[in-house]
TORZA-506359 format. One record per residue: residue in three letters; x, y, z of N, C-alpha, C, O in turn. Coordinates in steps of 0.1 Angstrom, whole numbers, plus 5000, padded with zeros to 4 digits. Example, Ala and Ser with C-alpha at 12.3 -4.5 7.8 and 13.67 -1.06 7.14 Angstrom:
2
ALA513249435078512349555078513249675078514249675085 SER512849785071513749895071512950005079513450115080 
END
This chain:
56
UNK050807334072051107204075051607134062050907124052 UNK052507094064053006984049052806854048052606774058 UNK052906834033052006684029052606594045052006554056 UNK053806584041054206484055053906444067054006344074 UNK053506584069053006594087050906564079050006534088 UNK050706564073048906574070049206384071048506324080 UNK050006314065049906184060050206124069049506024069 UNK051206134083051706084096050006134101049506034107 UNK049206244101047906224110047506154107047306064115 UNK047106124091046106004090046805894094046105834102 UNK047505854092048005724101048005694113048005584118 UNK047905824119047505794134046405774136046005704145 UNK045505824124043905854135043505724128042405684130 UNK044605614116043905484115044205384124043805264123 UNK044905424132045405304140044205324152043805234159 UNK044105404152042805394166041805284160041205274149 UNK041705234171040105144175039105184180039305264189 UNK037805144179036905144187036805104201036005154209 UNK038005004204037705024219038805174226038705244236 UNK040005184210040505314222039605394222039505424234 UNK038605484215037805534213037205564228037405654236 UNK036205424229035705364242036605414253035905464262 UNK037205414254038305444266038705534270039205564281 UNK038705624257039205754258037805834264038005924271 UNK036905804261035605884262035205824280034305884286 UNK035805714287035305684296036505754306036405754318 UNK037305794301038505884308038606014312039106074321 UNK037806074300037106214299035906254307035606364312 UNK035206114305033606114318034306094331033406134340 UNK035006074335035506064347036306204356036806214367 UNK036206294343036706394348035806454359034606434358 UNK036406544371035506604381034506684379033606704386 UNK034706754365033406814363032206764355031106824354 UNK032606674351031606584342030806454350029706414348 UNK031806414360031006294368029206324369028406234365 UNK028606474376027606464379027006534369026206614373 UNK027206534356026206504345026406394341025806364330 UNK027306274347027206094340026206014352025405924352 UNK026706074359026305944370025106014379024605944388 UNK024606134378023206224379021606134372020506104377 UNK022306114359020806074349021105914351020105844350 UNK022205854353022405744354021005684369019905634367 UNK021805714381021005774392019605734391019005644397 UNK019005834384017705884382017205754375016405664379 UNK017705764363017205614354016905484362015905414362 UNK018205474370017605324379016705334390016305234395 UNK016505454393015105474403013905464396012905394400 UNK014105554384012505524382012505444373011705484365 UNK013205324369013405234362012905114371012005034369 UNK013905114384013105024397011605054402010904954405 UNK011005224403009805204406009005214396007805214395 UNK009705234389008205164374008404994375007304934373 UNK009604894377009604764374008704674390008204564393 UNK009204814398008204694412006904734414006304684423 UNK006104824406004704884403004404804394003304754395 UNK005404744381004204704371004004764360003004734353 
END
C-alpha cells in the first residue's frame, strides 16, 4: 500500500461520526441472521423486567 492510498484511509475513517457509526451497526443488527440474537435478549429483558416491576 503507498503513502497515498494509507493517507486517503485516514481521511476517510476521520470523517466518520458517531452517529454513522450508530447506523452502521443498526444495519448490520438487522441482518437475518443476527435479528434473533438482537431482539431474543431484548424479548426476555422486558419480560422479566415487567414481572419483576408488577411483583415489586
Amino acid at each position: 500500500m503507498s503513502q497515498k492510498e494509507i493517507n486517503r484511509n485516514r481521511r476517510d475513517l476521520s470523517r466518520k461520526t458517531g452517529l454513522h457509526y450508530f447506523l452502521e451497526g443498526f444495519s448490520i443488527m438487522m441482518q437475518p441472521g443476527l435479528k434473533r440474537f438482537v431482539f431474543l435478549p431484548i424479548v426476555v429483558n422486558i419480560f422479566i423486567l415487567g414481572v419483576y416491576g408488577f411483583n415489586g
